[in-house]
TORNUNU-100291 format. One record per residue (C-alpha): residue number from 1; y, x, z; residue in three letters. Coordinates in Angstrom, 3 decimals, padded with zeros to 6 digits. Layout:
REM residues N
<node seq="NUM" Y="Y" X="X" Z="Z" type="Ala"/>
...
//
This chain:
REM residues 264
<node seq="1" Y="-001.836" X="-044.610" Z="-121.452" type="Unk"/>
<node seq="2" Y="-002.601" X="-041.303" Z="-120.370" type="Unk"/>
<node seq="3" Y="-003.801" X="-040.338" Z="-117.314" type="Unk"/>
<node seq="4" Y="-001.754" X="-039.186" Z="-114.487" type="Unk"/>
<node seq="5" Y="-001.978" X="-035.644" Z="-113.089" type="Unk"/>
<node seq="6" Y="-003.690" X="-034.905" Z="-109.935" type="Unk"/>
<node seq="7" Y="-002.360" X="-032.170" Z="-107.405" type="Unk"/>
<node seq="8" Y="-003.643" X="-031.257" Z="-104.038" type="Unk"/>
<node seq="9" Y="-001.637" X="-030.402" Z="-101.393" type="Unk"/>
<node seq="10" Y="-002.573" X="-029.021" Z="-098.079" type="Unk"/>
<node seq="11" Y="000.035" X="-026.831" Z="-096.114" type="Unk"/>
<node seq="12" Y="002.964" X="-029.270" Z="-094.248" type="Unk"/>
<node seq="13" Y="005.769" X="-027.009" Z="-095.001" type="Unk"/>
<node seq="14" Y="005.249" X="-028.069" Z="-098.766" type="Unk"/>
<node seq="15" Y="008.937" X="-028.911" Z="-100.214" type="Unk"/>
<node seq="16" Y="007.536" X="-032.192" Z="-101.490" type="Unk"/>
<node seq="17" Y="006.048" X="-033.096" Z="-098.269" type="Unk"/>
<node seq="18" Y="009.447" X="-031.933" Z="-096.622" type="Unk"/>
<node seq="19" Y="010.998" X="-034.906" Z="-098.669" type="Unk"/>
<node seq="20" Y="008.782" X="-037.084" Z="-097.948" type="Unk"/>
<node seq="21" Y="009.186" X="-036.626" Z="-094.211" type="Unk"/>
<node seq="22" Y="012.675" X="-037.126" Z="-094.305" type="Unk"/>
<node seq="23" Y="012.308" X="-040.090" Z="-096.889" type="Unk"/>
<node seq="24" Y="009.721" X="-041.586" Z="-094.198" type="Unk"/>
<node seq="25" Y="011.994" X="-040.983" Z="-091.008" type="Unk"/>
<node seq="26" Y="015.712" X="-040.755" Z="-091.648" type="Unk"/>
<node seq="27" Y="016.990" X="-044.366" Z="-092.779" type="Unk"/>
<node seq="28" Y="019.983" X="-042.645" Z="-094.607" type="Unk"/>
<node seq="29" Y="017.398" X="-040.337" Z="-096.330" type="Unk"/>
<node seq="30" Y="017.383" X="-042.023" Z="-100.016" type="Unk"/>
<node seq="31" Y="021.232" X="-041.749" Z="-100.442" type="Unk"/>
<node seq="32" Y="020.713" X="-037.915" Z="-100.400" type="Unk"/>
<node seq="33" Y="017.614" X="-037.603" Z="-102.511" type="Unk"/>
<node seq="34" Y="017.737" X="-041.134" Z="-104.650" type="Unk"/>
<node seq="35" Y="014.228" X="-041.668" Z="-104.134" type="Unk"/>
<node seq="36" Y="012.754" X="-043.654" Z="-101.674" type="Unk"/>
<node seq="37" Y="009.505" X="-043.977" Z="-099.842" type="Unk"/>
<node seq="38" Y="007.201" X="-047.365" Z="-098.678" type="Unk"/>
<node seq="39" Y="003.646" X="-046.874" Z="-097.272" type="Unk"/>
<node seq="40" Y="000.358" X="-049.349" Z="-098.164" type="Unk"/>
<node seq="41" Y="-001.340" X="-051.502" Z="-100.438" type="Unk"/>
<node seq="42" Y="001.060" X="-054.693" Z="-099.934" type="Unk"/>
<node seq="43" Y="004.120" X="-052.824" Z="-100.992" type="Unk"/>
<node seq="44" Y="002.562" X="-050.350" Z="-103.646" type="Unk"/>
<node seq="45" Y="001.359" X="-053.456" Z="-104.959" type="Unk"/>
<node seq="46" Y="003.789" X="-055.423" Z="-104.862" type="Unk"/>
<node seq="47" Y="005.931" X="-053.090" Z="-107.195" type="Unk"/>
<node seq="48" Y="003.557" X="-052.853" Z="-109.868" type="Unk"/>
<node seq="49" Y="003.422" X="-056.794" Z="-110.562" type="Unk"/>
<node seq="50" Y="007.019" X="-056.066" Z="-110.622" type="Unk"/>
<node seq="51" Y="006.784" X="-053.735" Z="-113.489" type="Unk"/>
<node seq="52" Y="008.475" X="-050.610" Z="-111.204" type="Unk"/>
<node seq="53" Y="006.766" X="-047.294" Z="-111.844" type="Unk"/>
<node seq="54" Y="006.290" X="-045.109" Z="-109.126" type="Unk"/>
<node seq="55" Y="007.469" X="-041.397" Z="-109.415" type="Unk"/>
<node seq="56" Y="004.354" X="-039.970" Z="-107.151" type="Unk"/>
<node seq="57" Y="001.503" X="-042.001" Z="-105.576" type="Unk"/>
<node seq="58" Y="-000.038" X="-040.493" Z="-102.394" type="Unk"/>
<node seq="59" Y="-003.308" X="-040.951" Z="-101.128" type="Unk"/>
<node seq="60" Y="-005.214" X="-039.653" Z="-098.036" type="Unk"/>
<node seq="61" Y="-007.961" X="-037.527" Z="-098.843" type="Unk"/>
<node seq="62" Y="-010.642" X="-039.454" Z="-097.364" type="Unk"/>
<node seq="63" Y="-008.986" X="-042.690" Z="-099.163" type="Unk"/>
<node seq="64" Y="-009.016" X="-041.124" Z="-102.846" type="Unk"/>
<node seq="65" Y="-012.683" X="-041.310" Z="-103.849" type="Unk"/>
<node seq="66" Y="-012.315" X="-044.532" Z="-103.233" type="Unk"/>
<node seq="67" Y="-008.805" X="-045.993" Z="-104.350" type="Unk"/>
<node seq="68" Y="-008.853" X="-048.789" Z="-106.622" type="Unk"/>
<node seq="69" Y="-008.132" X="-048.134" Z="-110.435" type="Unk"/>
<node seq="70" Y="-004.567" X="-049.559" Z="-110.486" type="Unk"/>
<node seq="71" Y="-003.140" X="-047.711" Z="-107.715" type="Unk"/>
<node seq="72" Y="-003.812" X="-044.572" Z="-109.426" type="Unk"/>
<node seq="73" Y="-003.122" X="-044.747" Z="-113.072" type="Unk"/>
<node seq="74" Y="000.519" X="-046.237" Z="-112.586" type="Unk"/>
<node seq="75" Y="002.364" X="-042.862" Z="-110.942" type="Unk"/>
<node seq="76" Y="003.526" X="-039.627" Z="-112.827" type="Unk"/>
<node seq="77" Y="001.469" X="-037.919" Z="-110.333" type="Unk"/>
<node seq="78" Y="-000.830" X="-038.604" Z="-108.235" type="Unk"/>
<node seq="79" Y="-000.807" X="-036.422" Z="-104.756" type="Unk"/>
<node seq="80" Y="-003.908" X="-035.955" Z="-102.284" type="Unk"/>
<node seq="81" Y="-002.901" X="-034.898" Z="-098.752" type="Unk"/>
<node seq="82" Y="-005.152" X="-034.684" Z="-095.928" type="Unk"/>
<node seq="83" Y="-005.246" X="-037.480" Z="-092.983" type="Unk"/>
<node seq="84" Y="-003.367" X="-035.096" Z="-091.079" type="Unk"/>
<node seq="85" Y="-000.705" X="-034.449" Z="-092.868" type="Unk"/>
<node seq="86" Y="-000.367" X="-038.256" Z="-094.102" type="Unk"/>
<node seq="87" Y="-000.308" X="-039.165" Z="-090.210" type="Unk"/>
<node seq="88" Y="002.620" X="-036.601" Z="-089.942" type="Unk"/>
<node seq="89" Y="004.921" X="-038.056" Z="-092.382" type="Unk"/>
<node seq="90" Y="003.733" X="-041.831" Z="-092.197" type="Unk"/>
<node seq="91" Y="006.546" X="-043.636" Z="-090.614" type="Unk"/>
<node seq="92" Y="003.975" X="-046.244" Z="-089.454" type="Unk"/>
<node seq="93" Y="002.042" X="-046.398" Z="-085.609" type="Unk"/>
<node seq="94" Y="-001.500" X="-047.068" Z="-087.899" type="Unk"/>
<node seq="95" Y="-000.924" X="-044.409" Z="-091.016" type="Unk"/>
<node seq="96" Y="-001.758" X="-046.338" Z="-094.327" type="Unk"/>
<node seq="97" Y="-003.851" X="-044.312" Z="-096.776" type="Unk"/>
<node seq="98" Y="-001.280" X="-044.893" Z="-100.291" type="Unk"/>
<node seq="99" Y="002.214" X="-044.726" Z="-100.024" type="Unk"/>
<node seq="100" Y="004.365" X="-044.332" Z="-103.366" type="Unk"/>
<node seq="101" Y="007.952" X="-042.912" Z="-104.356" type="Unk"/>
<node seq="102" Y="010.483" X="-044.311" Z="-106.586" type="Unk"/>
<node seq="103" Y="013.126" X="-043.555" Z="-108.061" type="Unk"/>
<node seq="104" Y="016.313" X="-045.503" Z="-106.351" type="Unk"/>
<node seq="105" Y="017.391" X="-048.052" Z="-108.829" type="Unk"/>
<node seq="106" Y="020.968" X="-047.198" Z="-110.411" type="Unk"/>
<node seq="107" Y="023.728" X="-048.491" Z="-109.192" type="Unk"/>
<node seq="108" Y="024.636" X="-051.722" Z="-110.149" type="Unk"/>
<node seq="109" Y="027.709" X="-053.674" Z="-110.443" type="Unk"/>
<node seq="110" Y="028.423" X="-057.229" Z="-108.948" type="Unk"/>
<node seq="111" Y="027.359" X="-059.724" Z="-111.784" type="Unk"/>
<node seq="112" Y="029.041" X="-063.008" Z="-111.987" type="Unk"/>
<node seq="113" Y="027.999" X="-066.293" Z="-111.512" type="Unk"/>
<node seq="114" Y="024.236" X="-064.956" Z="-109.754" type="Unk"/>
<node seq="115" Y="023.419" X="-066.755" Z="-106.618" type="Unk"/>
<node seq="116" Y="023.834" X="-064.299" Z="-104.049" type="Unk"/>
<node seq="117" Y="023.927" X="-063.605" Z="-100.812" type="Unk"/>
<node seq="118" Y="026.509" X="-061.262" Z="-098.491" type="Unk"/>
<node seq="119" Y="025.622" X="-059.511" Z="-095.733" type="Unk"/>
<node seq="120" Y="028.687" X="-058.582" Z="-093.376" type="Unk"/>
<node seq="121" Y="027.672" X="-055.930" Z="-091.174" type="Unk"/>
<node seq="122" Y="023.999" X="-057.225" Z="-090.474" type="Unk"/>
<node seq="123" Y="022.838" X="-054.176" Z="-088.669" type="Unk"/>
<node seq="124" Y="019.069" X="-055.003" Z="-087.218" type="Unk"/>
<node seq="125" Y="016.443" X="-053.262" Z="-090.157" type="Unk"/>
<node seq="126" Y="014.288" X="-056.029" Z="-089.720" type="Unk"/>
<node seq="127" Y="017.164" X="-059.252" Z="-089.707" type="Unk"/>
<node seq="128" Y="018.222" X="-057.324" Z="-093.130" type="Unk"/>
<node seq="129" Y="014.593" X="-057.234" Z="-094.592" type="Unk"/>
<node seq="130" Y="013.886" X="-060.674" Z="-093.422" type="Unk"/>
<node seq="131" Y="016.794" X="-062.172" Z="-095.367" type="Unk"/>
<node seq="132" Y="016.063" X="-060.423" Z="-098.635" type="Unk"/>
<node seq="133" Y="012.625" X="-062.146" Z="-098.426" type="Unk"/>
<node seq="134" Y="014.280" X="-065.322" Z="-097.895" type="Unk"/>
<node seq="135" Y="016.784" X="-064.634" Z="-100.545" type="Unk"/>
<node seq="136" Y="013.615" X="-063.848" Z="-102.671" type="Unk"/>
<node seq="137" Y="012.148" X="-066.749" Z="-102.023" type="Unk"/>
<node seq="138" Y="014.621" X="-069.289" Z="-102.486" type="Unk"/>
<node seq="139" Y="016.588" X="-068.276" Z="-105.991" type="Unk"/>
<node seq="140" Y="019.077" X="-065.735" Z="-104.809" type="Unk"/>
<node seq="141" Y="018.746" X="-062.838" Z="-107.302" type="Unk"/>
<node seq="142" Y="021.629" X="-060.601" Z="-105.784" type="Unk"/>
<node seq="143" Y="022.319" X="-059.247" Z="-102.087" type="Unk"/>
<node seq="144" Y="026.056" X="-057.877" Z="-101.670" type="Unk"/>
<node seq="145" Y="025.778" X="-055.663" Z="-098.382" type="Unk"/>
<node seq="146" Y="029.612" X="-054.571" Z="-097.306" type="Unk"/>
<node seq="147" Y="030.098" X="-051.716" Z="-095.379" type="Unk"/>
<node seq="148" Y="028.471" X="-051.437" Z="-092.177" type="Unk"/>
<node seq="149" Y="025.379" X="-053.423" Z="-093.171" type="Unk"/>
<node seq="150" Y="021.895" X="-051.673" Z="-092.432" type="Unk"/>
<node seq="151" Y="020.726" X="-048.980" Z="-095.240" type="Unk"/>
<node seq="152" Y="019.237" X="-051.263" Z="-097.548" type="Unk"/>
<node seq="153" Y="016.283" X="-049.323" Z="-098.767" type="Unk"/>
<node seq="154" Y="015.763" X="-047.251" Z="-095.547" type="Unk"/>
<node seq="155" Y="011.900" X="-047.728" Z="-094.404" type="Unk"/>
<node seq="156" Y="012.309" X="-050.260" Z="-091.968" type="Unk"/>
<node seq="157" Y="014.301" X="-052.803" Z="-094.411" type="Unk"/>
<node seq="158" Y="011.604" X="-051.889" Z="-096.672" type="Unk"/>
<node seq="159" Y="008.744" X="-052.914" Z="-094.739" type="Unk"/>
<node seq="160" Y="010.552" X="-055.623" Z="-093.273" type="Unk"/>
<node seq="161" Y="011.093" X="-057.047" Z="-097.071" type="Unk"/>
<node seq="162" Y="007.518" X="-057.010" Z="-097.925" type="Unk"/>
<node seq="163" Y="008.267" X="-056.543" Z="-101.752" type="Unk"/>
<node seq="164" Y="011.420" X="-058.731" Z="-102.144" type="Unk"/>
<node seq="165" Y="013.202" X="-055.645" Z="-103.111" type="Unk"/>
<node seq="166" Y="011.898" X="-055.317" Z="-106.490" type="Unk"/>
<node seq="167" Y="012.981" X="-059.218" Z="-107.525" type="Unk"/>
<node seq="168" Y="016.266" X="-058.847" Z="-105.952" type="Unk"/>
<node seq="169" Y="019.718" X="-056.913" Z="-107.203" type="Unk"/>
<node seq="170" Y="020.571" X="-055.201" Z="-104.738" type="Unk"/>
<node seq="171" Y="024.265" X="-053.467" Z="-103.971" type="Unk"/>
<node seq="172" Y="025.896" X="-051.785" Z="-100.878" type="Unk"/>
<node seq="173" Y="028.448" X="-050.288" Z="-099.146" type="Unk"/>
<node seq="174" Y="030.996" X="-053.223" Z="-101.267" type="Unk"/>
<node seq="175" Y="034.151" X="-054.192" Z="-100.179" type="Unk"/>
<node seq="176" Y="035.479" X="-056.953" Z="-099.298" type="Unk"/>
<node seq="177" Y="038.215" X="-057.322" Z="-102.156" type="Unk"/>
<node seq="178" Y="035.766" X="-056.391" Z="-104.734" type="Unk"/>
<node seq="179" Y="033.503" X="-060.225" Z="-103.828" type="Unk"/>
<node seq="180" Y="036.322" X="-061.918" Z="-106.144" type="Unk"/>
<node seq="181" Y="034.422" X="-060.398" Z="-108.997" type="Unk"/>
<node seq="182" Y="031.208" X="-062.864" Z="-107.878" type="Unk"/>
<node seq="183" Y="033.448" X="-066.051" Z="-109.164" type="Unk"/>
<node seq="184" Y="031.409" X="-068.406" Z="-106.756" type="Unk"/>
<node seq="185" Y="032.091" X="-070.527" Z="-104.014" type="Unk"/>
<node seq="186" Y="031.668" X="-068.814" Z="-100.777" type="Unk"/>
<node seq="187" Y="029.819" X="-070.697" Z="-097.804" type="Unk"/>
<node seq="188" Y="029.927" X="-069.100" Z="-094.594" type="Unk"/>
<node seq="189" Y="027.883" X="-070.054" Z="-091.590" type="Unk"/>
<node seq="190" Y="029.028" X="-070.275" Z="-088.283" type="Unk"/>
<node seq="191" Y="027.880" X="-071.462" Z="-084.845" type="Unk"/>
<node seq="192" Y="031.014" X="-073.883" Z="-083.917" type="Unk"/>
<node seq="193" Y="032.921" X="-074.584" Z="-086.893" type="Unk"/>
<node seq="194" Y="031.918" X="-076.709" Z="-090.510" type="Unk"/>
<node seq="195" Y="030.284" X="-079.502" Z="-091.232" type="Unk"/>
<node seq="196" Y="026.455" X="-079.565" Z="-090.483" type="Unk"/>
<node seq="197" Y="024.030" X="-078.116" Z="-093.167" type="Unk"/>
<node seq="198" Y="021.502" X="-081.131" Z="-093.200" type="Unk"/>
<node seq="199" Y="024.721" X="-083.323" Z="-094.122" type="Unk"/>
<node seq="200" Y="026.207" X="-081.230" Z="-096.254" type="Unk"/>
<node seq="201" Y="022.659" X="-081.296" Z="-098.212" type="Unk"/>
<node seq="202" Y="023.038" X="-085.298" Z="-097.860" type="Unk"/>
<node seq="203" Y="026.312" X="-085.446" Z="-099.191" type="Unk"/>
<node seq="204" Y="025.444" X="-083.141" Z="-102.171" type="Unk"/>
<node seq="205" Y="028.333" X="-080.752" Z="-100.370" type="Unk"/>
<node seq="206" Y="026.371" X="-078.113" Z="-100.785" type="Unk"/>
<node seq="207" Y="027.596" X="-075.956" Z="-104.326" type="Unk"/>
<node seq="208" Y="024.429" X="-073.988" Z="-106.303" type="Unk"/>
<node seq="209" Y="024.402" X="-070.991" Z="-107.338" type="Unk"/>
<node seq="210" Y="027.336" X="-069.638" Z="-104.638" type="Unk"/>
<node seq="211" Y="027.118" X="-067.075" Z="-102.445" type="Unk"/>
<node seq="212" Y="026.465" X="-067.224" Z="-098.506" type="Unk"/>
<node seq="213" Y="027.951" X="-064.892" Z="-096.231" type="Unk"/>
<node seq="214" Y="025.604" X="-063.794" Z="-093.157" type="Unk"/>
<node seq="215" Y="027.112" X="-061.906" Z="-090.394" type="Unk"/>
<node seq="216" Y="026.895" X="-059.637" Z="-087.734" type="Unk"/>
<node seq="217" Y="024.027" X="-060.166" Z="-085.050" type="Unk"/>
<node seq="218" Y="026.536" X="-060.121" Z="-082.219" type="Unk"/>
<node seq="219" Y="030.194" X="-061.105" Z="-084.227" type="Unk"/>
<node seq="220" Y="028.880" X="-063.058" Z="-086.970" type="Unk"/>
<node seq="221" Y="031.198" X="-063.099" Z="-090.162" type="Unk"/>
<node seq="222" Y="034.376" X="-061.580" Z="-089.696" type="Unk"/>
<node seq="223" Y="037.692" X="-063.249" Z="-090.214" type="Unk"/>
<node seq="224" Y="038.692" X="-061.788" Z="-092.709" type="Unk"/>
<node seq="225" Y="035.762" X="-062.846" Z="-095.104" type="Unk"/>
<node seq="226" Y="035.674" X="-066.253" Z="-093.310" type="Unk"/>
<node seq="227" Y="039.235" X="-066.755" Z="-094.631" type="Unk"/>
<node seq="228" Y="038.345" X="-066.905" Z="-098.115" type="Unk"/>
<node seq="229" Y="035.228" X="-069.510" Z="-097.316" type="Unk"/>
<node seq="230" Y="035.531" X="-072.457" Z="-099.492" type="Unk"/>
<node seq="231" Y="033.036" X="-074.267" Z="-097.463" type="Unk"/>
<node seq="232" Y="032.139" X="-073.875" Z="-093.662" type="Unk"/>
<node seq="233" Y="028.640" X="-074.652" Z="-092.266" type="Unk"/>
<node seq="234" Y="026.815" X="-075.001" Z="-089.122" type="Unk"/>
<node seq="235" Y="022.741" X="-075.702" Z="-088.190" type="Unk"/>
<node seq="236" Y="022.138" X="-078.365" Z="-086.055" type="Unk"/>
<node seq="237" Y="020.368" X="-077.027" Z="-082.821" type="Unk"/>
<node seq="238" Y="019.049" X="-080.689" Z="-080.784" type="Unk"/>
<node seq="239" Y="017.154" X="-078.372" Z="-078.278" type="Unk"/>
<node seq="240" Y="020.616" X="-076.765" Z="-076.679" type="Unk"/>
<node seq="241" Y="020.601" X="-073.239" Z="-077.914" type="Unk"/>
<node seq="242" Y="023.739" X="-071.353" Z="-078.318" type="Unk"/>
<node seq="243" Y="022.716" X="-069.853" Z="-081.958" type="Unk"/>
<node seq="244" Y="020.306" X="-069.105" Z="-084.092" type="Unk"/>
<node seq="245" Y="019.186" X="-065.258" Z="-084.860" type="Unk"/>
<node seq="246" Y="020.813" X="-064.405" Z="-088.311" type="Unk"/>
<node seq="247" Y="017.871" X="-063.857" Z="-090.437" type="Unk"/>
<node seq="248" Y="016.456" X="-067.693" Z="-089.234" type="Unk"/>
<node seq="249" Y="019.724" X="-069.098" Z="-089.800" type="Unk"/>
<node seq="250" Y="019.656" X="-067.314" Z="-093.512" type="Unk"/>
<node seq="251" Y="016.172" X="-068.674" Z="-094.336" type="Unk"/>
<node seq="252" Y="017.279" X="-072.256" Z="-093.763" type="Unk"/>
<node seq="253" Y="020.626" X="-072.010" Z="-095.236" type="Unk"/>
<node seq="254" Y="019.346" X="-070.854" Z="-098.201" type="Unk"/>
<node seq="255" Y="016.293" X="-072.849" Z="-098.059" type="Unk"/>
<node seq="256" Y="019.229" X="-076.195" Z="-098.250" type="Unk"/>
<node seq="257" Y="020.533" X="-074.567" Z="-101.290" type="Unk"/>
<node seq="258" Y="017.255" X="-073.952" Z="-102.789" type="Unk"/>
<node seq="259" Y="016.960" X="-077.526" Z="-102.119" type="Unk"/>
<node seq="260" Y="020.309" X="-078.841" Z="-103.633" type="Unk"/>
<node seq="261" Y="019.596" X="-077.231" Z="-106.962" type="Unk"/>
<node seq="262" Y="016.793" X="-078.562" Z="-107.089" type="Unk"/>
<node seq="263" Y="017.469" X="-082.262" Z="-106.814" type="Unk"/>
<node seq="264" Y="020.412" X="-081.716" Z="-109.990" type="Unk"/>
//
């Protein structure tokens, strides 16, 4: 494999570093461009052991001497910018010194029969990011986002995902008549209504693969999408509390599924 280029770049009003910016700070950014932006070793890592290459890998000057081998051979292009200008379009309050861009993934279409999870207007970056992790984690290869949800590869969902982007299918901005086309049962959580999840799980209730529908922080899962649940669950809460924040609530909902596929 041949070597990627190297470029310098030193004046801010560059039109790459313009992008970048934007990419960095405006959680909308990546629709416009279809690129997107994450910052560190974690996350630039975690791509390549996914097999994604990056379009551009940036590295603080001070940091470049010294990268490690397989951050730098993987990009197009390799960029060196220096601290100052990293600081200025790091989106971050403690600058890493590698960030890389991709591509945006092309759009995708709902695939049947994946285990997958909905998100109905889940708004909070870092609820959104959490749940992909968890979703990740636990067998759920595709995350429908209707409209309304949080910008699913904006910065903050990025960072808050830690990498689970790259194992995940990700779609957005779906609506609701268009989830027929998943041909699963739907579960949909709720505070006050359904049977409880640890009996469901008991009772081998629980169906695997479907889909889960997550809601809004403050509305939860609108009516209309709870109408066509075919199951109905609730978490039991023995210390009193009036709900659980969405993205906990997602990791052990789909941590019981996870679990009832398991024991078929």
């Amino acid at each position: 494999m041949s070597l990627p280029q190297v470029r310098h770049i030193t004046s801010r009003d560059n039109p790459f570093l313009k992008d970048l910016r934007r990419l960095s700070q405006d959680s909308t950014a990546y629709r416009k461009q279809g690129r997107f932006w994450v910052e560190g070793d974690h996350l630039c890592r975690a791509a390549l052991v996914r097999g994604v290459q990056p379009v551009a890998a940036v590295f603080s000057a001070s940091f470049w001497p010294l990268a490690p081998v397989e951050l730098t051979r993987h990009a197009i292009e390799n960029i060196v910018i220096p601290e100052a200008l990293f600081c200025d379009i790091s989106g971050l309050e403690s600058p890493a010194n590698v960030g890389f861009l991709f591509d945006l993934p092309p759009v995708a279409a709902l695939q049947p029969g994946v285990a997958s999870v909905i998100l109905d207007r889940v708004q909070d970056a870092g609820n959104v990011g959490s749940i992909l992790r968890s979703a990740s984690a636990f067998g759920f290869g595709q995350v429908v986002a209707l409209k309304g949800t949080a910008a699913l590869w904006s910065p903050k969902v990025l960072r808050a995902g830690m990498g689970a982007h790259w194992g995940l299918q990700l779609i957005e901005g779906v609506a609701l008549a268009a989830l027929a086309a998943l041909k699963l049962p739907l579960v949909v959580t709720s505070s006050h209504r359904g049977a409880f999840l640890h009996q469901a799980l008991q009772n081998r209730q629980l169906p695997m693969p479907c889909a889960w529908a997550l809601g809004h922080e403050g509305q939860g899962v609108s009516a209309a999408l709870e109408a066509q649940a075919d199951l109905h669950v609730r978490i039991a809460q023995p210390g009193g509390e009036e709900s659980l924040n969405v993205a906990a609530a997602a990791a052990i909902c789909l941590h019981a599924s996870a679990t009832a596929g398991l024991a078929e």
